[in-house]
N, C-alpha and C positions, 0 to 999 in steps of 0.2 A: 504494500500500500504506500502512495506516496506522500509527502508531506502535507499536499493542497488538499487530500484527498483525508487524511487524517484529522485534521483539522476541521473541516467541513462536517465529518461523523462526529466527533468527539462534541462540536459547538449542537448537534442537533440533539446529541441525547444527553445535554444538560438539562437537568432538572430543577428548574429553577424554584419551582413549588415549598420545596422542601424547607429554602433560606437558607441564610448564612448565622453563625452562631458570633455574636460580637459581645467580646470583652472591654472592660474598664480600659485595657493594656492594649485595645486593636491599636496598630500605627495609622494616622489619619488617613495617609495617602491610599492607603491599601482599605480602609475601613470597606468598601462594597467590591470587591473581586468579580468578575467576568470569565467567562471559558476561555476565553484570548489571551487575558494574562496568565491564567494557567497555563494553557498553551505558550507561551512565550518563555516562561520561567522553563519548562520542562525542554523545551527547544535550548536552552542558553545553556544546558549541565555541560559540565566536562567530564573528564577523566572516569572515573568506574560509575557515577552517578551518569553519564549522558544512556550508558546499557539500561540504565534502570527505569530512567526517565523514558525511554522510546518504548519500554513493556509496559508502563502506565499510560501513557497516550494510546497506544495500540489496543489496552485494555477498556479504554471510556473510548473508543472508537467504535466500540464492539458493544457496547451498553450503557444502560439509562446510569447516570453518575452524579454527583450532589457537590458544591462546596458547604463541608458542615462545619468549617470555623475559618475566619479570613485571616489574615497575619495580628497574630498576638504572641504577647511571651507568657509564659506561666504557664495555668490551669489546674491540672492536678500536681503536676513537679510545679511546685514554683519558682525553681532553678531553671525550668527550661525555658532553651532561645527563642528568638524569633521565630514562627511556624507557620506554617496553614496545613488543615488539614482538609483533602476530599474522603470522598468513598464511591465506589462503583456500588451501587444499590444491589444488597442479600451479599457484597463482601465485607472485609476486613478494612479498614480505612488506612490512608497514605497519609503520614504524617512528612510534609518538605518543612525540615528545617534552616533556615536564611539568614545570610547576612544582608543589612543594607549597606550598600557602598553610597555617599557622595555624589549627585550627579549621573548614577549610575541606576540606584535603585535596590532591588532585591534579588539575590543571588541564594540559588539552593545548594547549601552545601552536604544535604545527608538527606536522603528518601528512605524511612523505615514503612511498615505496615504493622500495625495493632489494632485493638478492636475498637469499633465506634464506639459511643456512648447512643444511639442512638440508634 
């Protein structure tokens, strides 16, 4: 599948019904997220994170898929970094964890999968 083509699936079987889950700790800019910046973040990984990122795009390519929390820190760790989390609906949810750079914006630098709350 190709990228135009990935993207185009991925933006159709977003669910947007669902909502996004927003904390005290969202970062403004990011406070409403879009399939596009998803897409965008998961398009920018590099190194062992860009394999990961193209099996999670491929996978909301393929099914109905939710953002269930937009860039926050905390939550349940309230050590943990910058994040968002999606889920492909009936799986495990993708937690991207980020840094923002400067002028640059938001960079993923660790894709895990745990369970939703949800």
């Amino acid at each position: 599948m190709q990228d135009s083509q990935i993207k185009e699936n991925m933006i159709r079987n977003f669910e947007k019904k669902m909502g996004q889950f927003q904390v005290a700790s969202a970062q403004k800019e990011w406070a409403k997220m879009k399939p596009e910046d998803i897409y965008n973040l998961l398009m920018s990984c590099s190194g062992h994170n860009k394999i990961l990122a193209k099996n999670v795009l491929l996978k909301i390519a393929q099914k109905k898929w939710t953002i269930t929390a937009t860039a926050h820190t905390g939550g349940k760790d309230a050590n943990a970094p910058l994040h968002i989390s999606i889920r492909p609906i009936g799986e495990l949810a993708y937690h991207f964890n980020c840094k923002e750079t400067p002028g640059k914006g938001l960079h993923i630098f660790e894709i895990s999968q745990k369970p939703a709350n949800i």
